[in-house]
C-alpha positions in Angstrom: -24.3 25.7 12.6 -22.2 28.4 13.8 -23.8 31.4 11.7 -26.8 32.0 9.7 -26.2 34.4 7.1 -30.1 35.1 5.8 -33.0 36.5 7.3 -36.5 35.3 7.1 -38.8 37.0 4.0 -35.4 38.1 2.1 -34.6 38.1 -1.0 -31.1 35.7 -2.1 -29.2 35.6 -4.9 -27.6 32.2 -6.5 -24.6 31.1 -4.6 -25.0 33.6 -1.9 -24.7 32.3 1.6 -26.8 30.6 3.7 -25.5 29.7 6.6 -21.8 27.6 7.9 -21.5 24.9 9.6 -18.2 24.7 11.9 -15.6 23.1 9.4 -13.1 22.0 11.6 -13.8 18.2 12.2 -13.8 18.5 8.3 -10.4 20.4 8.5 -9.1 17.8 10.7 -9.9 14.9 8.2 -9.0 16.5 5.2 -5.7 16.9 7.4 -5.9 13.2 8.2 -6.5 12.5 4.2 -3.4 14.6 2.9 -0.8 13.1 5.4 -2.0 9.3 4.1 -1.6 10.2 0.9 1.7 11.7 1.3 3.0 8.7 2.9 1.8 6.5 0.4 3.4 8.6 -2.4 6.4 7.8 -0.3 5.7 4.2 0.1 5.7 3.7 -3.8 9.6 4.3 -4.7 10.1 2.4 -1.3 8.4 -0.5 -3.2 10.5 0.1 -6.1 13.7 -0.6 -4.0 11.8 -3.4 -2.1 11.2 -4.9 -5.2 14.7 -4.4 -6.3 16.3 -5.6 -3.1 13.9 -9.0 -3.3 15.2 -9.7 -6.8 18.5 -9.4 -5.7 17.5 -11.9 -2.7 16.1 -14.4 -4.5 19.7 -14.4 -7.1 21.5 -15.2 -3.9 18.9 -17.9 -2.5 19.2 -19.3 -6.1 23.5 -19.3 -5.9 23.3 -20.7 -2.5 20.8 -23.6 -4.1 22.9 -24.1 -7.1 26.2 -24.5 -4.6 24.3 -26.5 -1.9 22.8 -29.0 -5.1 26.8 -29.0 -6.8 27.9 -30.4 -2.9 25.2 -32.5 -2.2 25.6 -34.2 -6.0 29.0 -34.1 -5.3 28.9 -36.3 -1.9 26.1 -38.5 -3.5 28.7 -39.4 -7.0 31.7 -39.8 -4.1 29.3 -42.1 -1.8 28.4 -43.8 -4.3 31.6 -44.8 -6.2 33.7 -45.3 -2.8 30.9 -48.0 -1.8 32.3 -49.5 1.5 35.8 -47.3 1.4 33.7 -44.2 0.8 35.4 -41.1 2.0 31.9 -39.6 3.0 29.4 -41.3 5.6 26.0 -41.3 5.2 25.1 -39.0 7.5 27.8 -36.6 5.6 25.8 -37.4 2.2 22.4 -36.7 4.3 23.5 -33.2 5.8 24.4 -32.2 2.5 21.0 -33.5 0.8 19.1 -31.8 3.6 21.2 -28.7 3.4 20.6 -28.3 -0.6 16.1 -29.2 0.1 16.2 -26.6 2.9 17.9 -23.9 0.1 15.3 -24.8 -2.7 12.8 -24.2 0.4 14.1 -20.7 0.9 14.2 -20.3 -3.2 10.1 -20.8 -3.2 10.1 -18.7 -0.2 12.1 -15.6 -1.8 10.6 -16.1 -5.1 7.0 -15.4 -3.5 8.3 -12.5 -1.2 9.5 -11.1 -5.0 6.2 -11.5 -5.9 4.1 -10.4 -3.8 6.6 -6.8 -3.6 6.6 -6.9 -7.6 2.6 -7.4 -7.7 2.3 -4.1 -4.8 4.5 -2.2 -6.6 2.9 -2.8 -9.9 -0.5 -2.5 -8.9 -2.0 0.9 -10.7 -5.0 2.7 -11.8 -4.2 5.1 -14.8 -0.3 4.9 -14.1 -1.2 5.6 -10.3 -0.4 3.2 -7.4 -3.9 1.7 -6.2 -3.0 2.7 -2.5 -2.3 6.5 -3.6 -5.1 6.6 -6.2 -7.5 5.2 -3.2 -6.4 7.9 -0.7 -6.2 10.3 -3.5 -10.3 9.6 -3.9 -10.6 10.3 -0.1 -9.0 13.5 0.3 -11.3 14.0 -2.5 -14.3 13.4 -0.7 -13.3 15.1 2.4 -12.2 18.0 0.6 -15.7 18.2 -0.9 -17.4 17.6 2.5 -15.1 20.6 4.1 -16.7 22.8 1.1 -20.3 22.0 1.8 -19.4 23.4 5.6 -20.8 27.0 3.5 -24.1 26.4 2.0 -25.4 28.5 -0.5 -28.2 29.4 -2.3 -28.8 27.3 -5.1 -30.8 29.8 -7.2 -32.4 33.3 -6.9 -35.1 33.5 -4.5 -36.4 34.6 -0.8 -36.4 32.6 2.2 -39.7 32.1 3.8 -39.6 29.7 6.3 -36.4 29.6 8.8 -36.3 26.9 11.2 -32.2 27.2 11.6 -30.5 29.3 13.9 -26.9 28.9 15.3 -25.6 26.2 17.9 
C-alpha cells in the first residue's frame, strides 16, 4: 500500500478512492505482456514466409526424387539388358538405388517440416493467430491487475473500521 486515501468515520462516494497499492511490478508485467505480444504479431507473417519457403523446399526435394528415381530406373533397365556385358556394375546400380531412397527420405522429411509450418501458421481463434490471441488474453489480465493497483469505493458509504495504513 503506498497511500491511503480515506479516513476512518467518513463518508465516500461510489468510485472514489480508497487507497493504491504500488503499481509498478504490475507496470513491469504489463510491459513484459506488450513486448510478447508484439513479437508474436511479428512472428505470424514470418510464418507466412516460413510456410512459403517450405513449400518451395519440398518442390525441390520432390525434383531431386523425380531425377534420382529417372537415374536409378535408368541404371536398373541398362543393368538389366546388358546382363554380363552391362555397362553399369552393381555397385553403380546400388548407389543410384540408395541415392533415389535417401531423396524420397528427405521428401517425407520436408513434406512434414511443410506441415507442421502450414498447421502454425494456420492455427487461429476468430482470424487471430493462437500465439497472439493467447498473449493478447495476458496483457489483458495484467492490464486489469495494474488497474486494481487504485481501489475504490464500490458504492456510497462511510468507512468505519480501518485496519490499513501505508507500507
Amino acid at each position: 500500500v503506498i497511500s491511503v486515501e480515506v479516513q476512518p468515520n467518513t463518508q465516500v462516494k461510489q468510485g472514489d478512492v480508497l487507497f493504491r497499492i504500488d503499481p509498478i511490478p504490475f507496470e513491469a508485467v504489463v510491459k513484459r505482456k506488450r513486448a510478447a505480444l508484439i513479437a508474436a504479431e511479428q512472428e505470424v507473417p514470418q510464418l507466412a514466409a516460413a510456410w512459403e519457403s517450405a513449400k518451395a523446399n519440398v518442390e525441390r526435394v520432390n525434383a531431386d526424387k523425380e531425377r534420382n528415381k529417372s537415374a536409378y530406373e535408368r541404371y536398373e533397365n541398362g543393368h538389366r539388358k546388358g546382363g554380363a556385358n552391362s555397362p553399369f556394375t552393381a555397385l553403380e546400380l546400388d548407389n543410384k538405388r540408395q541415392l533415389y531412397l535417401a531423396s524420397e527420405a528427405q521428401l517425407m522429411v520436408a513434406k512434414s517440416d511443410e506441415l507442421r509450418v502450414r498447421l502454425a501458421y494456420e492455427s487461429n481463434i476468430d482470424g487471430v493467430n493462437t500465439k497472439v490471441a493467447g498473449l493478447q488474453g495476458d496483457l489483458d489480465g495484467a492490464i486489469y491487475d495494474l488497474e486494481q493497483t487504485v481501489v475504490r469505493a464500490p458504492a456510497d458509504g462511510v468507512v468505519t473500521q480501518m485496519a490499513l495504513r501505508r507500507g
